[in-house]
N, C-alpha and C positions, 0 to 999 in steps of 0.2 A: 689607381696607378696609371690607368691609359690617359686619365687628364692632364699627367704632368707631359706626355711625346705629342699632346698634341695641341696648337698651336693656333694663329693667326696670322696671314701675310697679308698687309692691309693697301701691300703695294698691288696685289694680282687678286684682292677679295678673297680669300681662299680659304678655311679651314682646314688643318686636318695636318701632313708631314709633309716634307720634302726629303725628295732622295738622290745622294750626291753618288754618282760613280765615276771610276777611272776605268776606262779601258786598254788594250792596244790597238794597236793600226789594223789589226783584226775583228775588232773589236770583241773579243774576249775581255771577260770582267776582271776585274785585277782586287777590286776593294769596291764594297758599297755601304755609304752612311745613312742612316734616315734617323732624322730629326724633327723635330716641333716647324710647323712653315712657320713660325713667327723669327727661326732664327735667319742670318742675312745671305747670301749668296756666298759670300768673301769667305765669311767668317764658318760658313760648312763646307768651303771648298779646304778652308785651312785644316781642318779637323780631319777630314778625307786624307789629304797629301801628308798629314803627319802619321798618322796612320798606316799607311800604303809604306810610307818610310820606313816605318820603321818593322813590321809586318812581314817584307820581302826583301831579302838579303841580294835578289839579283836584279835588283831595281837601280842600281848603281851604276848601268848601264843608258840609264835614261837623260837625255841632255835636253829634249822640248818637250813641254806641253802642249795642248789646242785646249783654247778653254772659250767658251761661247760669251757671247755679251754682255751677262750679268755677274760674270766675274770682272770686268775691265777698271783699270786704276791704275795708277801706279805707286797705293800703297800695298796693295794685294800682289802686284811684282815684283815689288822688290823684298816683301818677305818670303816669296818661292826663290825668287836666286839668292838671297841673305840663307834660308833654312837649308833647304832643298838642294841650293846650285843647281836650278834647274832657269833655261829660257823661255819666257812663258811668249807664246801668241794666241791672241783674240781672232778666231772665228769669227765669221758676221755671217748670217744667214741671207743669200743674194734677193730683191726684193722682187725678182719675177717671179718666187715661190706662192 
């Protein structure tokens, strides 16, 4: 059974799970996913935010997201405002880090 959660990400070389979570502006944890790394960034953040949906009834309250890099697209946006009705913006992490 642990062979089927886990996975290959042949983009970062990596074996093993990836784990998607939602916080607040506090960063208090709201929902955490972990999945196979083989599955895509887009497509475990969609899994998360469907979830977190439907999960938390005073989530209704939330009009942005921040979502870091390896969510960017605008098919992955426009299924959070199509689903969600939520405005999504892309972080980028500054490169003097």
């Amino acid at each position: 059974m642990v062979s089927q959660s886990v996975g290959f990400d042949a983009g970062k070389k990596i074996k093993g799970r990836k784990r998607f979570m939602t916080v607040d502006t506090l960063g208090l944890v709201l929902r955490v996913l972990v999945s196979a790394a083989n599955v895509g960034e887009r497509e475990g953040g969609k899994q998360v935010l469907k979830r977190l949906r439907q999960s938390n009834p005073k989530i209704s309250r939330l009009t942005t997201i921040w979502v870091d890099g390896g969510f960017d697209g605008q098919p992955f946006m426009h299924w959070v405002m199509n689903f969600c009705r939520w405005i999504v913006q892309v972080v980028l992490r500054s490169h003097s880090c």
